[in-house]
PDB file of N, CA, C and O in Angstrom, chain B, residues numbered from 101:
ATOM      1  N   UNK B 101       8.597   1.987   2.039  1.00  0.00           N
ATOM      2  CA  UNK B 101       7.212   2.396   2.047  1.00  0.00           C
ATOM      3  C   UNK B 101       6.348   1.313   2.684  1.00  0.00           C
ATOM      4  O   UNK B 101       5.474   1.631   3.490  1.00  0.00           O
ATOM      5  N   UNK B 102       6.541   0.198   2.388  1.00  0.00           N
ATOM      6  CA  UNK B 102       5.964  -0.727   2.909  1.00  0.00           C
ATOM      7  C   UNK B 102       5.891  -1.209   4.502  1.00  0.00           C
ATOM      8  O   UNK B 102       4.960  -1.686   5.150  1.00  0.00           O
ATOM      9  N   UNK B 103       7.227  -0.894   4.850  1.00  0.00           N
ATOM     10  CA  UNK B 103       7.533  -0.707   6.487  1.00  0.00           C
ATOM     11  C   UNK B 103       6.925   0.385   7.052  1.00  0.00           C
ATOM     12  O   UNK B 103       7.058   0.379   8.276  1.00  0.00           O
ATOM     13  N   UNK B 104       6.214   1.462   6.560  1.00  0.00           N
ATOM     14  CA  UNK B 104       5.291   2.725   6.968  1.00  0.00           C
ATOM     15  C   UNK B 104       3.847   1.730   7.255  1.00  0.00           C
ATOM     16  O   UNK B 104       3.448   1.326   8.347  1.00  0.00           O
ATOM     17  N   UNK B 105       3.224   1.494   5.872  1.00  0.00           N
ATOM     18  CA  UNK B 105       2.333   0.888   6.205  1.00  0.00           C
ATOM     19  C   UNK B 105       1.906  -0.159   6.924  1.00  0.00           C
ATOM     20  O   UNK B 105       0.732  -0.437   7.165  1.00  0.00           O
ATOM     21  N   UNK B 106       3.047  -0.847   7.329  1.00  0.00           N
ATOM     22  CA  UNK B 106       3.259  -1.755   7.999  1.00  0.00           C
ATOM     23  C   UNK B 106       2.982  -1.283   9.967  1.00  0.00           C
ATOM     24  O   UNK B 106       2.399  -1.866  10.881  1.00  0.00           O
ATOM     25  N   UNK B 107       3.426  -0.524   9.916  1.00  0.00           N
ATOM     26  CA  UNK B 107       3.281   0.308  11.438  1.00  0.00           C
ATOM     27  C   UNK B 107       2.128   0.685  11.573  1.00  0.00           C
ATOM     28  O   UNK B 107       1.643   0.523  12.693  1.00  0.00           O
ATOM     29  N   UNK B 108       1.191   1.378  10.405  1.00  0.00           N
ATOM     30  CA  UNK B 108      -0.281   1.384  10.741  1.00  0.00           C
ATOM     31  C   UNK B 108      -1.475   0.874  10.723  1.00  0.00           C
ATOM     32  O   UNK B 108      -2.523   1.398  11.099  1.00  0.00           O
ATOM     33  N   UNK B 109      -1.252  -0.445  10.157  1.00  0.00           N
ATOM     34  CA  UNK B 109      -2.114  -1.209  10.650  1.00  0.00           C
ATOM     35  C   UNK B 109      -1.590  -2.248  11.353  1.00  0.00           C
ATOM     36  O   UNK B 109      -0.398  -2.501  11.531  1.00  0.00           O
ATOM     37  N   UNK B 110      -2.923  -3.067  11.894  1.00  0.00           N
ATOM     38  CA  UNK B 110      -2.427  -4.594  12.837  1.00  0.00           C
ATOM     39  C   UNK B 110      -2.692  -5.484  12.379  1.00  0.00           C
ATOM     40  O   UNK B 110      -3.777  -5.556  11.803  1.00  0.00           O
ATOM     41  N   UNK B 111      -1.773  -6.635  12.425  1.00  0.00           N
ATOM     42  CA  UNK B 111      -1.966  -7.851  11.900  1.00  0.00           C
ATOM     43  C   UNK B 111      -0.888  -7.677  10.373  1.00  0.00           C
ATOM     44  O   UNK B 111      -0.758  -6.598   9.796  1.00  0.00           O
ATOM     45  N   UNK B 112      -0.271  -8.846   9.969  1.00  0.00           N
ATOM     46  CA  UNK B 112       0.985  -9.427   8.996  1.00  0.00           C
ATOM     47  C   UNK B 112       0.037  -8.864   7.925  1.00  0.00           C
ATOM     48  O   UNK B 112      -1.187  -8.840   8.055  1.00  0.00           O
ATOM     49  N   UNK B 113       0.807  -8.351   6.703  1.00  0.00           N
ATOM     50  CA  UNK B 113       0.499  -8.007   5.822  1.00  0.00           C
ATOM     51  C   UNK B 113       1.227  -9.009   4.545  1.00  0.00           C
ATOM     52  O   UNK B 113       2.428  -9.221   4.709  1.00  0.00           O
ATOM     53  N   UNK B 114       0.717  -9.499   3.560  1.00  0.00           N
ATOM     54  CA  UNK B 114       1.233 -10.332   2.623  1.00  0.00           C
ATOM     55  C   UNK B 114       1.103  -9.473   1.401  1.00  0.00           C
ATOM     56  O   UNK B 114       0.078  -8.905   1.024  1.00  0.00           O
ATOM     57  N   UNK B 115       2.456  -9.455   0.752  1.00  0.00           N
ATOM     58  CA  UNK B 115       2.793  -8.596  -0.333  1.00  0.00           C
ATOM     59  C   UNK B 115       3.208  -9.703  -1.613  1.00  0.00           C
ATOM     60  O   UNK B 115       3.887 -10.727  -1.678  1.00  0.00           O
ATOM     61  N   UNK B 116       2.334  -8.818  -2.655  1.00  0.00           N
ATOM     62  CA  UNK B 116       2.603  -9.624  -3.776  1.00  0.00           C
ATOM     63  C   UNK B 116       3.650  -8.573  -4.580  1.00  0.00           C
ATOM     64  O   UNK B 116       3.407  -7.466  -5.060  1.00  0.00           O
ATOM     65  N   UNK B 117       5.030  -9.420  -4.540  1.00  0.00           N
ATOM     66  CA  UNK B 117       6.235  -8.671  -5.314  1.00  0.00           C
ATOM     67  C   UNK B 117       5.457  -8.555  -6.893  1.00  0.00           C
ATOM     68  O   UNK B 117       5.685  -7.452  -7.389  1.00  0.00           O
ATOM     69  N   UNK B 118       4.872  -9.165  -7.494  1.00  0.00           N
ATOM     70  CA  UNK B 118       4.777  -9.310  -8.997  1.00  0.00           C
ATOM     71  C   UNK B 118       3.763  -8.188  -9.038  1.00  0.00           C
ATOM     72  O   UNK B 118       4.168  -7.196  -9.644  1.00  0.00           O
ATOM     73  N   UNK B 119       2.300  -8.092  -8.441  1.00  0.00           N
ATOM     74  CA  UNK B 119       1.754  -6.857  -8.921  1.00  0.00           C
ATOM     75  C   UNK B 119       2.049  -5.796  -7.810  1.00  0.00           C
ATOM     76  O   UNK B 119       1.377  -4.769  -7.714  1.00  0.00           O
ATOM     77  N   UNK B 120       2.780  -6.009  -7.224  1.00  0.00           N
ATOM     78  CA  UNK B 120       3.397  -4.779  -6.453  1.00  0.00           C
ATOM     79  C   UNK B 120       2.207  -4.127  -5.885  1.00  0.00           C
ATOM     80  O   UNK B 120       1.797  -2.990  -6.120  1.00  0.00           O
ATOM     81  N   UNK B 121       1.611  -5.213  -4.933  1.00  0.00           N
ATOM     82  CA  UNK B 121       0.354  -4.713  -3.933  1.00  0.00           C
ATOM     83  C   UNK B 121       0.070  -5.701  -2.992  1.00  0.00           C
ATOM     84  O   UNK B 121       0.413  -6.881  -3.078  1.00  0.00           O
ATOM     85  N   UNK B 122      -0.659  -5.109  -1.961  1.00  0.00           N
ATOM     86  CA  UNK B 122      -0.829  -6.046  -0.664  1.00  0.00           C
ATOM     87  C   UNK B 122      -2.196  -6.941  -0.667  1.00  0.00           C
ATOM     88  O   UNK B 122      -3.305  -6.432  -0.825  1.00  0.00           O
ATOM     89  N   UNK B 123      -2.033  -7.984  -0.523  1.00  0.00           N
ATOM     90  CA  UNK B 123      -3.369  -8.974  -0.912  1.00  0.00           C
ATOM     91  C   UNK B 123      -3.706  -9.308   0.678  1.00  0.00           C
ATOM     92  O   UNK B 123      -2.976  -9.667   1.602  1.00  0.00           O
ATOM     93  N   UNK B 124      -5.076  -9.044   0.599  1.00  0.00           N
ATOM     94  CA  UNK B 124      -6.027  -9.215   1.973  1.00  0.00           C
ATOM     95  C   UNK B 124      -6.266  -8.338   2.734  1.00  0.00           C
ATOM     96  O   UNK B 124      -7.146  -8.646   3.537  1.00  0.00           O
ATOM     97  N   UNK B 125      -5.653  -6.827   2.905  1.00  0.00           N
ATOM     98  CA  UNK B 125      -6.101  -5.872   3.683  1.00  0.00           C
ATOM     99  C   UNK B 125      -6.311  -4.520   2.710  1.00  0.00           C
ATOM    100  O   UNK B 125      -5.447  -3.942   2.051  1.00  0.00           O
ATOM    101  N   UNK B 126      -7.445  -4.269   2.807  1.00  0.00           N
ATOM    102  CA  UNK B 126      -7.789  -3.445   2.161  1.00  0.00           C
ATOM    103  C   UNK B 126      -7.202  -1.904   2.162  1.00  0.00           C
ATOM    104  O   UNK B 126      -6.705  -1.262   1.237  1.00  0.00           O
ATOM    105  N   UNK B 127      -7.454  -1.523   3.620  1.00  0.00           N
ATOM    106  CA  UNK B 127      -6.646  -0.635   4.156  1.00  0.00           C
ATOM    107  C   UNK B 127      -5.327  -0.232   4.002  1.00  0.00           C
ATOM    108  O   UNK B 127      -4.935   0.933   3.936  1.00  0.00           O
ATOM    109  N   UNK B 128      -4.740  -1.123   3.953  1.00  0.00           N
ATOM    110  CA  UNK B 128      -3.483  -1.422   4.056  1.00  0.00           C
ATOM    111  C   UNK B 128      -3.178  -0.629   2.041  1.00  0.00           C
ATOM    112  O   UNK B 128      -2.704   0.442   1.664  1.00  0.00           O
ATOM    113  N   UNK B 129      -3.610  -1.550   1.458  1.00  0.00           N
ATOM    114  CA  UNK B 129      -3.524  -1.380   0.009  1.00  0.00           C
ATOM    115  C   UNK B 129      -3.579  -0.450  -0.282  1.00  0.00           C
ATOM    116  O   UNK B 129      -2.853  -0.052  -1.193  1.00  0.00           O
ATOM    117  N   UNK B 130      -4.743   0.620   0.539  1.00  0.00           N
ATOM    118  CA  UNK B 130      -4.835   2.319   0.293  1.00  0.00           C
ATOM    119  C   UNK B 130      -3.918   3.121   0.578  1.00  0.00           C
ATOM    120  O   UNK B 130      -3.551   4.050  -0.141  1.00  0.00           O
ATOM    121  N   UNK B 131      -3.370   2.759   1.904  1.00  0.00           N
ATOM    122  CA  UNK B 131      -2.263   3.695   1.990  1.00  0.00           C
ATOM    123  C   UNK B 131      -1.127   3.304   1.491  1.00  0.00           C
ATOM    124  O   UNK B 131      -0.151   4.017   1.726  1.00  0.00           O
ATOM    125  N   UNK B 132      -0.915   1.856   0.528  1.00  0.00           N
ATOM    126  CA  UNK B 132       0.497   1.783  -0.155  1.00  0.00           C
ATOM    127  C   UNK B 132       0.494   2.738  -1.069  1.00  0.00           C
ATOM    128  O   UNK B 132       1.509   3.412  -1.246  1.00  0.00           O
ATOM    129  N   UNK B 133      -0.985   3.006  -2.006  1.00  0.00           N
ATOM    130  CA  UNK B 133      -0.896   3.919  -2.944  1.00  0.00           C
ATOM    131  C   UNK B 133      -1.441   5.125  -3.006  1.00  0.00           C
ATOM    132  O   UNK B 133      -2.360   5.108  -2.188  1.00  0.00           O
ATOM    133  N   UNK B 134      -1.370   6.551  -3.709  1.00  0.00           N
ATOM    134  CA  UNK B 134      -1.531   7.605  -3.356  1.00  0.00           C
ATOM    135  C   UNK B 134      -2.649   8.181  -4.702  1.00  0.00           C
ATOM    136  O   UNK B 134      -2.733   7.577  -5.772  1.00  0.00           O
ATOM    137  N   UNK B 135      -3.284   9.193  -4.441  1.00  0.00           N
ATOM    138  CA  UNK B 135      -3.804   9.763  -5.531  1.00  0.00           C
ATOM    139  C   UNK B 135      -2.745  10.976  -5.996  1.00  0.00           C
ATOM    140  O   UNK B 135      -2.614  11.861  -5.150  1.00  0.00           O
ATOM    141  N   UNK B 136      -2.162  11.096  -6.931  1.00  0.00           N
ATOM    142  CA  UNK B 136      -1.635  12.623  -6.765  1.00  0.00           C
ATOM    143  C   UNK B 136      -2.792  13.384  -7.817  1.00  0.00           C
ATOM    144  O   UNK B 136      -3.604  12.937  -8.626  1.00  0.00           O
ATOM    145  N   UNK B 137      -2.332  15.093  -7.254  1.00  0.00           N
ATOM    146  CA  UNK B 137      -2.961  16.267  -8.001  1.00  0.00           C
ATOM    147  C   UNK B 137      -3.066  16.216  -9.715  1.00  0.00           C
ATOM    148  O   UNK B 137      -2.048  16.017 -10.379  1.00  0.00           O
ATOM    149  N   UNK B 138      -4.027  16.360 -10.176  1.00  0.00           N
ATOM    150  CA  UNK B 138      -4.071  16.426 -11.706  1.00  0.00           C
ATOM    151  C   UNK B 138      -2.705  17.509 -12.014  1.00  0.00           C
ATOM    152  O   UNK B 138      -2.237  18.479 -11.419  1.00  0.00           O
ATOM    153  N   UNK B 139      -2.318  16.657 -13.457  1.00  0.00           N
ATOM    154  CA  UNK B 139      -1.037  17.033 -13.607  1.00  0.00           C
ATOM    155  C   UNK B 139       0.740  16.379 -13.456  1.00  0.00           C
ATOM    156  O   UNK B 139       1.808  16.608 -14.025  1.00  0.00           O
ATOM    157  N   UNK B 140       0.346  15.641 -12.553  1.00  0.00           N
ATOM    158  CA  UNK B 140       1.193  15.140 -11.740  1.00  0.00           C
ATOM    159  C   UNK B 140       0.879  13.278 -11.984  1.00  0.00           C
ATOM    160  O   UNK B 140      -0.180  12.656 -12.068  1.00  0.00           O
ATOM    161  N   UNK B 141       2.082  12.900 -12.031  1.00  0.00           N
ATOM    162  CA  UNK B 141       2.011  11.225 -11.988  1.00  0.00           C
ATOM    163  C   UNK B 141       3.488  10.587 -11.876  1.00  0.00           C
ATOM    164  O   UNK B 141       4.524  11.149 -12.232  1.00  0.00           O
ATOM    165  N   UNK B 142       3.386   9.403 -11.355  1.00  0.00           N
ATOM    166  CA  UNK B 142       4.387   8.650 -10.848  1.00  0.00           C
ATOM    167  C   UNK B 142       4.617   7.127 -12.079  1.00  0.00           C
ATOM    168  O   UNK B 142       5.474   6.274 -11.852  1.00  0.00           O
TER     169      UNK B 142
END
């Protein structure tokens, strides 16, 4: 998943393994994570 987001934006992305999110691009952070439909969760 991270290699997806990685292709759409520009510029190195720095990933924090411990909270399992990308620190410094905002963008980036949005499309690691998703909203799903009420009802539904991951």
């Amino acid at each position: 998943m991270l290699g997806n987001v990685a292709t759409q934006v520009e510029g190195a992305l720095e990933f924090d393994p411990v909270e399992c999110k990308i620190v410094g691009n905002a963008e980036a952070a949005n499309l690691l994570r998703s909203d799903y439909r009420q009802g539904w969760s991951l």
